[in-house]
N, C-alpha and C positions, 0 to 999 in steps of 0.2 A: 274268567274275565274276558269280554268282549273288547276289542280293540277298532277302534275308528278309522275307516282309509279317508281321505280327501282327494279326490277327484285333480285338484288343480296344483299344478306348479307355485310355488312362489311369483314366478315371474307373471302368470295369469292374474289379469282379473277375476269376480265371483260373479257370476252371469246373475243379474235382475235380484240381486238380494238386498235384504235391509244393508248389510256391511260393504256392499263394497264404493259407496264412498267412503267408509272411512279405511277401508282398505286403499284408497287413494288418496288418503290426506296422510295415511302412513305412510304411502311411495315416496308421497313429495315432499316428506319432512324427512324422512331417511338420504334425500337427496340433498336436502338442505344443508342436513348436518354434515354428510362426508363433504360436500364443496365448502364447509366453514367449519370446520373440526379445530383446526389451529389456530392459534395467532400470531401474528409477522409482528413483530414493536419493533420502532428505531426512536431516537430521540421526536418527541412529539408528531408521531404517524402511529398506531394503532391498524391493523385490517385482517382480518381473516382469510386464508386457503385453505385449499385440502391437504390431507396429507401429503400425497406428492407431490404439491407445489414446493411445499415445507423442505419435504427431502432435498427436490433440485436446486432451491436458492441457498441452503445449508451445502451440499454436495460441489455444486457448478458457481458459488455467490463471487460478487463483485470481486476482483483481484484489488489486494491490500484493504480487504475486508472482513473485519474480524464475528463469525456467528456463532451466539451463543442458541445450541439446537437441547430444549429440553424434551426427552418420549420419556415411554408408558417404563423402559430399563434403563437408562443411561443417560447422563448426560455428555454432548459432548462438544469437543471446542473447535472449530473449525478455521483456518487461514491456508491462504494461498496453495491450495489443494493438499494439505497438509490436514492432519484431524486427530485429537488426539480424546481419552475419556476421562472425564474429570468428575469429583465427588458435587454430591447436590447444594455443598455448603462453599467448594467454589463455583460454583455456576451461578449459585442464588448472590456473591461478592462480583464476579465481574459485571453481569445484570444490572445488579446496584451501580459499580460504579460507570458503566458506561452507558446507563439513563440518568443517573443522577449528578453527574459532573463534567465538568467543563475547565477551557486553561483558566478562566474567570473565579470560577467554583468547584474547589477540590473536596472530595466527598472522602470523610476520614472515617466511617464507620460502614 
């Protein structure tokens, strides 16, 4: 079986070929995605970071602020530099209850 070298790094472009725009449009959507990989929810704000952004306001978040960090293994509960891990069926309940209620509107389900 004959095996294929490639000349170029990943990190290279492909010099004057049909691919490498789209070898460029892969750059840039690879890029895209790690800088909007997640999403940050508070009561009616929605916005996407990267991963690390993720980590730090989960890791370093506002004092007397309670973050609910779901990843790819665990989820976990984070306050006042305190963190603890909690199952996906409380995580998916405090979520619920702290976007969906209010002193107004208490969320019983």
């Amino acid at each position: 079986m004959k095996q294929w070298k490639i000349s170029h790094t990943p990190q290279q472009q492909l010099p004057n070929l049909a691919l490498s725009p789209l070898y460029e449009a892969l750059r840039d959507n690879e890029q895209f995605l790690k800088n909007h990989a997640f999403y940050k929810i508070s009561k009616g704000h929605i916005e996407t970071c990267s991963k690390d952004t993720c980590e730090e306001i989960a890791e370093n978040g506002e004092k007397n602020t309670l973050v609910v960090y779901f990843n790819d293994r665990e989820n976990v509960l984070f306050f006042n530099g305190e963190e603890t891990i909690i199952t996906p069926g409380q995580a998916n309940m405090i979520r619920h209850f702290l976007l969906s209620s209010n002193e107004k509107n208490h969320a019983t389900e």
